[in-house]
TORMARTI-263959 format. One line per 8 residues: number of its first residue (from 1); their letters; for each residue x, z, y of C-alpha. Coordinates in nm, 2 decimals. Example, Ala and Ser with C-alpha at 12.3 -4.5 7.8 and 13.67 -1.06 7.14 Angstrom:
1	as	1.23 0.78 -0.45 | 1.37 0.71 -0.11
END
This chain:
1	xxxxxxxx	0.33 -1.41 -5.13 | -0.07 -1.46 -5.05 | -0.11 -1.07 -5.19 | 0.19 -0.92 -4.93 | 0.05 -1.14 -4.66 | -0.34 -1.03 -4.74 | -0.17 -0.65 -4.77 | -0.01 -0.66 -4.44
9	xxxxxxxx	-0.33 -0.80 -4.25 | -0.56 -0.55 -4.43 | -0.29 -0.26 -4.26 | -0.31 -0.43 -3.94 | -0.69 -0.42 -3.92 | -0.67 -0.06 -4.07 | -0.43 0.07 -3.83 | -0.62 -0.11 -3.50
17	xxxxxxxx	-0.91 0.00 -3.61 | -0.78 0.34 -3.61 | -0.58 0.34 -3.31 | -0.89 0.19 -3.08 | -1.11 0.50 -3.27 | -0.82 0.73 -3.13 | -0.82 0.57 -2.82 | -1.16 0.64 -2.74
25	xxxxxxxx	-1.13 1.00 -2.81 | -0.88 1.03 -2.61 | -1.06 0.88 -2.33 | -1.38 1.08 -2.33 | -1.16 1.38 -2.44 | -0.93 1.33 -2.07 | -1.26 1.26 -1.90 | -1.37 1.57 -1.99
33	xxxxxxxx	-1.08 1.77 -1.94 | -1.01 1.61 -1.60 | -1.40 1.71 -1.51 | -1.33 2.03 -1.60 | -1.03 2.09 -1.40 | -1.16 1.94 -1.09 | -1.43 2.17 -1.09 | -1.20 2.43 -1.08
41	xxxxxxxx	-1.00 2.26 -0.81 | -1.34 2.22 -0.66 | -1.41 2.58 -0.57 | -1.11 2.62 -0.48 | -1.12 2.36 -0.17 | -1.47 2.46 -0.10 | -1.31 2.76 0.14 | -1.11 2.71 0.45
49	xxxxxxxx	-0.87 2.94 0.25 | -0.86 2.64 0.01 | -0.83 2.43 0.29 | -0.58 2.58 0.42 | -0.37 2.59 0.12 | -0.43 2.20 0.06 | -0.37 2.12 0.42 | 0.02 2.43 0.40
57	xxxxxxxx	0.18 2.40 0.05 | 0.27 2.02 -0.02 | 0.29 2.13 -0.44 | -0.06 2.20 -0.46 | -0.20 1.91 -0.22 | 0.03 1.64 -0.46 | -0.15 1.85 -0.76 | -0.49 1.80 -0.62
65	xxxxxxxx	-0.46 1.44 -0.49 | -0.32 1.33 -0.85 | -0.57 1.48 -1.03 | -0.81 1.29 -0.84 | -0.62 0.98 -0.89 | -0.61 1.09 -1.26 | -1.00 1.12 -1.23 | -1.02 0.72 -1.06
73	xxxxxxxx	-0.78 0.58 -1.29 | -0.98 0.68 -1.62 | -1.32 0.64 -1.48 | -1.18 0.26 -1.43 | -1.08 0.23 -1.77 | -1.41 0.37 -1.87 | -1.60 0.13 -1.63 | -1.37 -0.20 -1.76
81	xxxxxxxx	-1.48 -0.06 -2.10 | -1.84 -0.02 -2.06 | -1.84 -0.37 -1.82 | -1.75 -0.53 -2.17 | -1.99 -0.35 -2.42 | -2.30 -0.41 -2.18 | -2.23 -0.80 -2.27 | -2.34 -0.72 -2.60
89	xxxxxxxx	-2.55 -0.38 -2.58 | -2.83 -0.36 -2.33 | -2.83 0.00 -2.34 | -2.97 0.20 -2.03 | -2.71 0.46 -2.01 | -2.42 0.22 -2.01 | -2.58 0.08 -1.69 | -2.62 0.44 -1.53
97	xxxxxxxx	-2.28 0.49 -1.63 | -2.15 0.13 -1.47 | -2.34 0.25 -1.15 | -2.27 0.58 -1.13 | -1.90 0.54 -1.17 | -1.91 0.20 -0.85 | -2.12 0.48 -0.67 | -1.81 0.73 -0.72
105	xxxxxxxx	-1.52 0.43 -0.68 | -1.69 0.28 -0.36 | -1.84 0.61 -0.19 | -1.57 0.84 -0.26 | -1.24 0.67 -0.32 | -0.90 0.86 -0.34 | -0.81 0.66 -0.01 | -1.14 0.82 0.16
113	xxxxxxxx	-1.03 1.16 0.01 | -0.72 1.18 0.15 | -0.86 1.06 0.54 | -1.12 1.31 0.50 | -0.90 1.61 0.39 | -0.60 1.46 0.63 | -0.93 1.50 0.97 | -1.03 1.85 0.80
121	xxxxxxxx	-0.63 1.94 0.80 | -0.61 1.82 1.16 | -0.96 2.04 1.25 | -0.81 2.32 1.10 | -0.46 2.29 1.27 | -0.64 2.31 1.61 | -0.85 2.58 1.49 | -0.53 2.79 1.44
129	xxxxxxxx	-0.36 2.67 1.74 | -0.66 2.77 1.95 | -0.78 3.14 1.72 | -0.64 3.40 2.02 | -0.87 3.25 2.27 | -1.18 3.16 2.02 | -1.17 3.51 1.84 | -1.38 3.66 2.14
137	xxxxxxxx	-1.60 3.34 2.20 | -1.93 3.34 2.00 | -2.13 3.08 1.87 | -2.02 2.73 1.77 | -1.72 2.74 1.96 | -1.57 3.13 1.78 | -1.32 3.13 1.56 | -1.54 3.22 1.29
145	xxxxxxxx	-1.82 2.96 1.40 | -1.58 2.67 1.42 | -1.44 2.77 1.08 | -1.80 2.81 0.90 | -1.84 2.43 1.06 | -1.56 2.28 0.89 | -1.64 2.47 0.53 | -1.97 2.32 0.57
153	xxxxxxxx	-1.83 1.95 0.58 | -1.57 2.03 0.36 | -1.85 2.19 0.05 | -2.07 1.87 0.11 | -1.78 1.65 0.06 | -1.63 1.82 -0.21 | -1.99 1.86 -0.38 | -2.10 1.48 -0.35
161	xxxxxxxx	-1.76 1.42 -0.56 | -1.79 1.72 -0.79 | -2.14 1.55 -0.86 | -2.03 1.21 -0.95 | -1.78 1.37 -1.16 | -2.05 1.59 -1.35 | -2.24 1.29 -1.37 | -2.00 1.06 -1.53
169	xxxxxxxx	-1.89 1.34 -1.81 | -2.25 1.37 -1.89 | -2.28 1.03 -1.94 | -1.99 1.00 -2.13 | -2.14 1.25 -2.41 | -2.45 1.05 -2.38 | -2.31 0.75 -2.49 | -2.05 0.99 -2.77
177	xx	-1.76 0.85 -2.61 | -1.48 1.11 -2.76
END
């Protein structure tokens, strides 16, 4: 009875020990994929063409916004992981990583996303409304001047978060998370 008992605990251990190995594979394996297709998704938006296909076809705006909610939901399981090994390892790049990914969480939330892209939607809607009588304006206030105004915010935005995302997947091979 003390041999089956012994037996069944040694599986246990043996099969959580694999699981959590698979588990973090997994997780730096979707981190990496999920950087990878948000910086596809990335050029994409940095146009007003993108734009305007975020702000026109509801498919590929639910497609964007959950990949970024994808991105936010694994970067917190990566942070709740990494808040519990710094307790025991003192290692530098777990404490980049911690403040990198509060930088990205706190800076550029999906909330803050979605109110920026909903004012550069609005921008562009009044842009369109407006393009007869701003086609033969020129400076700031043309069509074309307006437009190259809101690409401008919209490639600084979308390159802060394409950063932080870069950054975090770099610092996920750093620390061999797979």
């Amino acid at each position: 009875m003390k041999r089956i008992s012994i037996g069944i605990l040694f599986l246990i251990v043996s099969y959580l020990a694999v699981a959590q190995e698979n588990e973090q594979t997994s997780l730096g394996a979707t981190i990496d994929k999920l950087s990878y297709d948000w910086d596809l998704e990335a050029d994409n938006l940095n146009s007003y063409d993108g734009l305007s296909k975020f702000c026109l076809d509801k498919d590929y705006r639910i497609g964007v916004i959950q990949l970024l909610n994808d991105i936010h939901h694994y970067d917190s399981v990566l942070y709740d992981r990494l808040t519990k090994a710094s307790r025991f390892n003192k290692d530098k790049e777990i404490d980049k990583t911690l403040k990198e990914i509060s930088k990205f969480e706190t800076g550029y939330s999906l909330k803050d996303f979605i109110h920026f892209l909903h004012e550069e939607c609005t921008t562009r809607s009044d842009i369109e409304k407006h393009s007869t009588e701003s086609r033969n304006d020129i400076g700031s206030n043309s069509y074309d001047g307006q437009v190259y105004i809101v690409e401008t915010e919209l490639n600084k935005f979308i390159k802060h978060i394409t950063k932080r995302v870069d950054h975090i997947r770099e610092h996920v091979h750093h620390l061999h998370i797979k």
